[in-house]
N, C-alpha and C positions, 0 to 999 in steps of 0.2 A: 106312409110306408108301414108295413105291417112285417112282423119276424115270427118264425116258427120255425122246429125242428125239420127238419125232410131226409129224404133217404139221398142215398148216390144217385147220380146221374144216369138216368135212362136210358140204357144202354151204351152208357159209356160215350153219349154226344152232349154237347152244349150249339147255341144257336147264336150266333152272333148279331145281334141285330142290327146292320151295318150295312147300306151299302154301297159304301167309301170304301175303294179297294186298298189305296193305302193303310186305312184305319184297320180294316180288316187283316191286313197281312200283319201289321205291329203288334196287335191284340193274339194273333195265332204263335208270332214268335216269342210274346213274353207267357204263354201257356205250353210254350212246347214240353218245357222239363216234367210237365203232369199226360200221365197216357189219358188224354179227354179227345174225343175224335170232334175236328170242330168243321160247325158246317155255314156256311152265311146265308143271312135273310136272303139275300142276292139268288144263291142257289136255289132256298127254296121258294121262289116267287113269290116273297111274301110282300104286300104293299110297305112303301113307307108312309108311320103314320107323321098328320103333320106336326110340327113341334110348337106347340103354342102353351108351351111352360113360361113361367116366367124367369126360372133359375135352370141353372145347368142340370143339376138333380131331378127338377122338373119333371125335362126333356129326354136324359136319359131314362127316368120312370115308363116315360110316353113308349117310348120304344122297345124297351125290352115286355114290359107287360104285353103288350100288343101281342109280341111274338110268340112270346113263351103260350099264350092262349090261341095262337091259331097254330101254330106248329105241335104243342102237345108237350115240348120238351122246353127244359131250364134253358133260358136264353138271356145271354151278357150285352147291356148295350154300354156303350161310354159317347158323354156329351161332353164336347172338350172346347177350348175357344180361348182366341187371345184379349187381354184383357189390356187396355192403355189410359191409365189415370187420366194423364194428360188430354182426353179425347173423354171424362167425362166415363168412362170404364167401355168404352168402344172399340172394336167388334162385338167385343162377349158374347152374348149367346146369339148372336147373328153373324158370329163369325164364317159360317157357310153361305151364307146368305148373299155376305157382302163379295163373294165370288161371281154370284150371279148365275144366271141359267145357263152361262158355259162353262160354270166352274174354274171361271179365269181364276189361281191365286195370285198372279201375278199380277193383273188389276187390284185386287182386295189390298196388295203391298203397296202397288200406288200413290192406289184412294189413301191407306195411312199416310203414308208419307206427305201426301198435298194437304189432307185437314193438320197434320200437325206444322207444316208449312204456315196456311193461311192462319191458327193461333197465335204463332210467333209474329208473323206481319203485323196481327193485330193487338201486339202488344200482350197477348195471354201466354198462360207456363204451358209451354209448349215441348218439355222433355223428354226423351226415350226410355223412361223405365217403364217397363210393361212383364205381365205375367202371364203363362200359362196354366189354365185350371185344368182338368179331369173331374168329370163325375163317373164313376161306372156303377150300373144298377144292375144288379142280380137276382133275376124272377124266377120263381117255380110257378109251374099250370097246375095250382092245387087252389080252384078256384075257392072265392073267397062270397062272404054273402053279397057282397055289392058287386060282384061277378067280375072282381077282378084276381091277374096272381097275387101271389104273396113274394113280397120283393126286399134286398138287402140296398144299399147305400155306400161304397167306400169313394174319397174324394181327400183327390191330390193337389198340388200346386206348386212351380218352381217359377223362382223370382228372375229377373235378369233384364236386360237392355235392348234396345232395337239399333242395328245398324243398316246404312245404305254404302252401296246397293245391293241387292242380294246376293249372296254367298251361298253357294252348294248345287249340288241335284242331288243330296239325301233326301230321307223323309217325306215329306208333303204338308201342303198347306200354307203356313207362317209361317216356317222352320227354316227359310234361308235368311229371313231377317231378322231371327233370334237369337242372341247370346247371353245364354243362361250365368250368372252370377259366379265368380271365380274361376269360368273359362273365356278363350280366346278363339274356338271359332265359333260358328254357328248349327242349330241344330242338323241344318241340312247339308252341313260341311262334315259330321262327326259321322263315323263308324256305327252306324244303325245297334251295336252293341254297348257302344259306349254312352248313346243318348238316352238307350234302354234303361240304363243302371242308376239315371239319372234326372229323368222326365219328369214329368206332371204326371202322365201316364203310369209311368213306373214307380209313385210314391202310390197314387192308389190302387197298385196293384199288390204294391207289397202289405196293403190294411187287408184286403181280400184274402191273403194268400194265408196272413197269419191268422185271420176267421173264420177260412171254409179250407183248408189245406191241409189239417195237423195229420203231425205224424203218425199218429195213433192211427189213422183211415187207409184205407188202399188208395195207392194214387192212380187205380184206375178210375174212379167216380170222385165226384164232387160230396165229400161229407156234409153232415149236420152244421150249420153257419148261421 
């Protein structure tokens, strides 16, 4: 990861490097309050590269540098994943993965539920406490000598429990078998506002927000971070 000054945002877009429509629509509604016109990798045909980080940070790296160097413009990726002690820290960073080529989440809930099943059968700590992380990586295309961007790091995480059977059609993902620590329902049961304020998502966003957002800047560009 490499830091340097830059200027605002090139004409006033950023590049989402996503293209999880979900992910993309939550990442554009917690950027709405900044005038940054946001566009997705999605839109602009950009390939997805494959993710062969070994950490969340990684992956997000993988993605937004990619894009940031073929699109030309500053582009945000976030690599997020549910994490489950009990399973040995499974999904994590294959929590896409474990959806499968049809992007069943609903299988990926499953699948948890029957390995943490078959641990308990087996006599192992078989628990529901589980976490959601965030990484989100923020590139500039101001290439660098080993020809990549130059990129920032901010990375969230929110504690909480898994319950069956799943609860909601908010959100996306893991988010109907989750319930985040000192509430009562699940992510994909809550008010897409109220999980905002209170996400995995939304803790690294607010690291971002207080390191490339100050008030001193116009909030129509992305300042110095």
């Amino acid at each position: 990861m490499r830091s340097a000054k830059h200027s605002s945002l090139h004409g006033g877009k950023l590049v989402l490097a996503s293209h999880n429509a979900g992910k993309v629509r939550e990442i554009a509604e917690l950027l709405a309050p900044f005038d940054v016109t946001i566009v997705s990798a999605a839109e602009l045909n950009l390939p997805e590269p494959a993710e062969t980080g070994a950490t969340f940070a990684d992956n997000a790296l993988l993605k937004a540098n990619a894009a940031a160097i073929r699109s030309g413009l500053p582009a945000l990726s976030d690599d997020s994943g549910l994490v489950v002690p009990a399973l040995d820290g499974a999904p994590g960073i294959y929590s896409a993965r474990w959806a499968g080529p049809e992007k069943s989440f609903t299988a990926a809930m499953e699948r948890i539920r029957q390995e943490l099943e078959a641990r308990k059968r087996a006599g192992k700590a078989g628990d529901s406490r589980a976490y959601f992380v965030c990484s989100l990586a923020l590139c500039w295309p101001a290439i660098t000598f080993d020809g990549s961007a130059v990129c920032r790091i901010f990375e969230g995480r929110v504690d909480g429990r898994l319950v069956w059977p799943p609860r909601g059609s908010q959100g996306f993902g893991y988010d109907p078998i989750f319930v985040a620590d000192g509430q009562s329902q699940t992510f994909g049961e809550m008010d897409p506002a109220v999980k905002h304020a209170l996400s995995h998502r939304a803790a690294a966003f607010r690291k971002l927000v207080a390191a490339c957002f100050a008030e001193s800047h116009s909030p129509a560009g992305l300042p110095s971070c």
